[in-house]
N, CA, C and O of each residue as an XYZ file, in Angstrom:
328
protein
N    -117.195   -135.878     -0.400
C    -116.092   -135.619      0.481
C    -115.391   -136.936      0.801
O    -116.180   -137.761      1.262
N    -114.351   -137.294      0.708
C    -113.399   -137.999      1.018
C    -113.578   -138.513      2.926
O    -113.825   -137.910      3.971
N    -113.372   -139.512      2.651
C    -113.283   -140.121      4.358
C    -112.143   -139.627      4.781
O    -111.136   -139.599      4.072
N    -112.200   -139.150      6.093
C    -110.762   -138.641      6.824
C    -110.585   -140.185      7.687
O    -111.507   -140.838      8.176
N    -109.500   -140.436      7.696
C    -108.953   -141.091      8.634
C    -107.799   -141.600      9.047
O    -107.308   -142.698      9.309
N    -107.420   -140.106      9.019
C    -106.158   -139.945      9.404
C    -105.513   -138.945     10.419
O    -104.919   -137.994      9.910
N    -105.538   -139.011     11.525
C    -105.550   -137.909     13.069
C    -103.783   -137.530     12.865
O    -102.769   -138.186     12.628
N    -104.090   -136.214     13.092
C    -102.906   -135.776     13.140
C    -103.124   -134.293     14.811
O    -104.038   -133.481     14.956
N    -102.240   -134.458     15.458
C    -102.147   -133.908     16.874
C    -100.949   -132.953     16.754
O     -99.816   -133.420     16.638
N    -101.253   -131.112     16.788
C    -100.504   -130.573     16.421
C    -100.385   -129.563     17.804
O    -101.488   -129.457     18.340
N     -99.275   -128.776     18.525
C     -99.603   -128.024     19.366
C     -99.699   -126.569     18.704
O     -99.172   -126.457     17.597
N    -100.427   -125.235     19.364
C    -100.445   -124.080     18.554
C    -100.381   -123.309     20.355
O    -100.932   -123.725     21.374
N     -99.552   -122.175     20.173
C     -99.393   -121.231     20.730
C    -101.098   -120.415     20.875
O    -101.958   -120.607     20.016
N    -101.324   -119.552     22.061
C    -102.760   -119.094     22.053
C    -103.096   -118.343     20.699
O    -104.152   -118.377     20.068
N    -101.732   -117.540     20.364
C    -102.583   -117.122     19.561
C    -102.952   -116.803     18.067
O    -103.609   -116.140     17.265
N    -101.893   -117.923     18.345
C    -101.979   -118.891     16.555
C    -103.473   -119.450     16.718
O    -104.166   -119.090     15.767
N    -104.020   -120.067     17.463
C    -105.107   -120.584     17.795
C    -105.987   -119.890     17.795
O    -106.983   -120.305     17.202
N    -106.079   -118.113     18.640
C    -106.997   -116.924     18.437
C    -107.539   -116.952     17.164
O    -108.729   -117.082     16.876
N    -105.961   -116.737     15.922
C    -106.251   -116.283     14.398
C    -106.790   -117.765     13.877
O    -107.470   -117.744     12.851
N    -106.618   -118.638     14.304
C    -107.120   -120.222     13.165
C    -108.729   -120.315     13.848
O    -109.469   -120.953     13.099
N    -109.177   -119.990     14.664
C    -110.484   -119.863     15.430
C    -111.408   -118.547     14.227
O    -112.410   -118.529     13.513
N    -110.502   -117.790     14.550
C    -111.358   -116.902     14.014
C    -111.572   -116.852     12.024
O    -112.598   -116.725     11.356
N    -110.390   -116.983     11.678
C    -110.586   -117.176     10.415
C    -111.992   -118.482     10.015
O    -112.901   -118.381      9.192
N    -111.626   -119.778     11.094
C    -112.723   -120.579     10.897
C    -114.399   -119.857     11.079
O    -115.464   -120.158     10.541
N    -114.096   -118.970     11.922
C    -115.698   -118.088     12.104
C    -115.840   -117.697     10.654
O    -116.909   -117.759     10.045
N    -115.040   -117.413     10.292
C    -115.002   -115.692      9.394
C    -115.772   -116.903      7.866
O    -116.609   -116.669      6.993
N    -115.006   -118.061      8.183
C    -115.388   -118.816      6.768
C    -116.545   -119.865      7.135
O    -116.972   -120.824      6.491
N    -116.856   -119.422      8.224
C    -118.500   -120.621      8.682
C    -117.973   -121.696      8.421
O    -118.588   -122.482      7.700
N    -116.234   -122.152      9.111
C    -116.217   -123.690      8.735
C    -115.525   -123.893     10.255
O    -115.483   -122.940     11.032
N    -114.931   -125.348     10.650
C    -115.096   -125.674     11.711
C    -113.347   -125.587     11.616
O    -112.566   -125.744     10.678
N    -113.177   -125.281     12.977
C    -111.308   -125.480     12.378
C    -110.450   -126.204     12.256
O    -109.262   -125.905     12.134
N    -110.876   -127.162     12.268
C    -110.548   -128.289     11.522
C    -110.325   -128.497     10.257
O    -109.207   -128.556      9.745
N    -111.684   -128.653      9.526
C    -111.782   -127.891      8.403
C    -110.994   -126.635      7.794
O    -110.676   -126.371      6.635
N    -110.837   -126.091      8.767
C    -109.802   -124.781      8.593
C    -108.459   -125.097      7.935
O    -107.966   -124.742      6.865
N    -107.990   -125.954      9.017
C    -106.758   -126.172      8.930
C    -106.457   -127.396      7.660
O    -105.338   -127.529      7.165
N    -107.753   -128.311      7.212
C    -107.322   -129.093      5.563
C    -107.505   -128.073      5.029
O    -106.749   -128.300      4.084
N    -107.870   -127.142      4.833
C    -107.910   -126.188      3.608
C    -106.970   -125.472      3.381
O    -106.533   -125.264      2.250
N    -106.430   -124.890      4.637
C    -104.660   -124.751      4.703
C    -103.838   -125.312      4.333
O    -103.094   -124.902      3.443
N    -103.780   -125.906      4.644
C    -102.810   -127.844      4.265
C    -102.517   -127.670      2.639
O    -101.447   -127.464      2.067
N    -103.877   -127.829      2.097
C    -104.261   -127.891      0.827
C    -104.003   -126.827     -0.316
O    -103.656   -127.199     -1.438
N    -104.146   -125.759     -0.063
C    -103.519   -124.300     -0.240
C    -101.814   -124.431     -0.002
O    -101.056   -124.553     -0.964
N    -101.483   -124.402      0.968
C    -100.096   -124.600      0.912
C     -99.338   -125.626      0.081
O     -98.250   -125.472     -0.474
N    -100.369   -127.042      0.109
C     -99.612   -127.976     -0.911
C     -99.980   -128.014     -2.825
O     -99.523   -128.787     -3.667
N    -100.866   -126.971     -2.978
C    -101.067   -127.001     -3.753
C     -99.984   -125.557     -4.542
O     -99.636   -125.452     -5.718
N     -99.715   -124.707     -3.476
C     -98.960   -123.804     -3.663
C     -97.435   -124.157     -4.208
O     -96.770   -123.782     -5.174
N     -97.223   -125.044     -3.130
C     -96.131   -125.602     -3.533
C     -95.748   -126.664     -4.807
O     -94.566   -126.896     -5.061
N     -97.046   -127.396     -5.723
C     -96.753   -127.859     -6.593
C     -96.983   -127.169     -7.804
O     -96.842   -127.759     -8.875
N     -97.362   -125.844     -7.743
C     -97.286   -124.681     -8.673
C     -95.677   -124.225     -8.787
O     -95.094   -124.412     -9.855
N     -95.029   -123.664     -7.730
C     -94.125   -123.607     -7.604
C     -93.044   -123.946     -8.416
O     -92.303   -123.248     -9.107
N     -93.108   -125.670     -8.114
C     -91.990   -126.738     -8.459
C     -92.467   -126.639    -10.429
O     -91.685   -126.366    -11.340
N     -93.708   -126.910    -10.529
C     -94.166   -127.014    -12.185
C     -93.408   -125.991    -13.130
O     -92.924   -126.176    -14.246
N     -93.462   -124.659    -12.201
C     -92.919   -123.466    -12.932
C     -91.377   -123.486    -12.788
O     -90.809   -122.812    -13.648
N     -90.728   -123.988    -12.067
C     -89.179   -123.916    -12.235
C     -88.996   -125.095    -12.969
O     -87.801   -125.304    -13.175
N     -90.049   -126.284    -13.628
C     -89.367   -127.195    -14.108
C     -90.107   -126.244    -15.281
O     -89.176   -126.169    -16.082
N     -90.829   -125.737    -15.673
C     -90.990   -124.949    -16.906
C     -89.844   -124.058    -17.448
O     -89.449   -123.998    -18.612
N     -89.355   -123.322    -16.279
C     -88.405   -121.997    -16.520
C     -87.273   -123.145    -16.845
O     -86.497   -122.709    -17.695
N     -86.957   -124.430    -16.441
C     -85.735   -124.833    -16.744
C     -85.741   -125.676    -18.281
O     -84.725   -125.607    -18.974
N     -86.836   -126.398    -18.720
C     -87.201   -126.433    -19.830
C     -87.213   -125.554    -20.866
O     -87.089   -125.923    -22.034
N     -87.364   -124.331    -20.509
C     -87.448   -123.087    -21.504
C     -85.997   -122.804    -22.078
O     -85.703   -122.283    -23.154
N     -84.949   -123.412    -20.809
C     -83.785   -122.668    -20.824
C     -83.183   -123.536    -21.532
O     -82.165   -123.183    -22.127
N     -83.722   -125.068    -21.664
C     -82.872   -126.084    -22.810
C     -82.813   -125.745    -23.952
O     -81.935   -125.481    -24.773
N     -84.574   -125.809    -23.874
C     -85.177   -125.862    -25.720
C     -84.857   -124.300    -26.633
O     -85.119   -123.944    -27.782
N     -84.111   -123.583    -25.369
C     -83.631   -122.273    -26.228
C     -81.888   -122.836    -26.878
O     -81.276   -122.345    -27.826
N     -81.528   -123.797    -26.130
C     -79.937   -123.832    -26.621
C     -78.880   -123.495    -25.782
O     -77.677   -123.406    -26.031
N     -79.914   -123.204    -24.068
C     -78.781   -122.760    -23.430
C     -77.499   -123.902    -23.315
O     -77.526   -125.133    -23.336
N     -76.453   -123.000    -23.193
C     -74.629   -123.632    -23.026
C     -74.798   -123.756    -21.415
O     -75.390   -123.021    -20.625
N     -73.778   -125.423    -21.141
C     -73.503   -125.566    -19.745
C     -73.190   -124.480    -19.211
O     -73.537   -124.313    -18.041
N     -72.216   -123.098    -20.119
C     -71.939   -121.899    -19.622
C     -72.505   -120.749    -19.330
O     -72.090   -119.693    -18.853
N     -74.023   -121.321    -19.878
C     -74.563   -119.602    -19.946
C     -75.768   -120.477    -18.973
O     -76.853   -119.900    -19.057
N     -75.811   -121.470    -18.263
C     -76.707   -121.997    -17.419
C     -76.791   -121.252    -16.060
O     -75.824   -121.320    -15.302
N     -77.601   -120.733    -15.804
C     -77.344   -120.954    -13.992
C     -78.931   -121.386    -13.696
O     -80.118   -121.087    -13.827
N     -78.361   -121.943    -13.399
C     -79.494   -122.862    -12.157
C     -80.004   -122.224    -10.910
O     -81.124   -122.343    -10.414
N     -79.093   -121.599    -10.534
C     -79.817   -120.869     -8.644
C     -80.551   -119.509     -9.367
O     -81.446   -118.893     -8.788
N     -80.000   -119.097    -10.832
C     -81.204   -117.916    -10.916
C     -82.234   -118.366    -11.075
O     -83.187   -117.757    -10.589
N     -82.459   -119.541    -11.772
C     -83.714   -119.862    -12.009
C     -84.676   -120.432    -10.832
O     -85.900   -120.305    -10.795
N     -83.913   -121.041     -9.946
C     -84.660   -121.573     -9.285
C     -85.258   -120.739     -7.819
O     -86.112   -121.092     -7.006
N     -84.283   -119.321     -7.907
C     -84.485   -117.950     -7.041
C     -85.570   -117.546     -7.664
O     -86.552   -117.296     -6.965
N     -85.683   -117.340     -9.527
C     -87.294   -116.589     -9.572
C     -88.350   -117.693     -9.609
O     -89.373   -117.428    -10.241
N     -88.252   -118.965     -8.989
C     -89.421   -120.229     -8.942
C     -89.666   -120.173     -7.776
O     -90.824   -120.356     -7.402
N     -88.829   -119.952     -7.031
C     -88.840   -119.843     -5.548
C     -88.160   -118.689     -4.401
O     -87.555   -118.907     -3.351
N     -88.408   -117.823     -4.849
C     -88.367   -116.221     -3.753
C     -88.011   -116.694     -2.554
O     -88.314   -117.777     -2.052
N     -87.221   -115.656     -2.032
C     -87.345   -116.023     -0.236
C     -86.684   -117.140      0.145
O     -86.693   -117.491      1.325
């Protein structure tokens, strides 16, 4: 395990705090712990994400796409939903 040493001070509403308490029960880890594994999940989520729209936009070169038949916000709408 990696040395932590790095404090980070976050505020949470009760009962954002209820559900991050309890999920930490639910996974026998401390919530602390809770919350790097979150962190980690989310940032790892997000560099899946980015890999696959630079894939989908790669795909769209090496096919021959024309500056005209480009769009960019479709691609980057099915890399990134929502």
């Amino acid at each position: 395990m990696s040395v932590l040493e790095r404090r980070l001070q976050i505020l949470l509403d009760p009962a954002q705090y209820e559900r991050l308490e309890a999920e930490a029960r639910r996974r026998s880890l401390s919530v602390g712990a809770t919350v790097r594994a979150a962190i980690e999940m989310f940032l790892d989520d997000d560099v899946q994400r980015r890999d696959a729209a630079k894939r989908a936009l790669l795909a769209m070169e090496s096919q021959g796409a024309s500056g005209q038949d480009f769009d960019k916000d479709s691609v980057l709408l099915d890399a990134f939903p929502g």
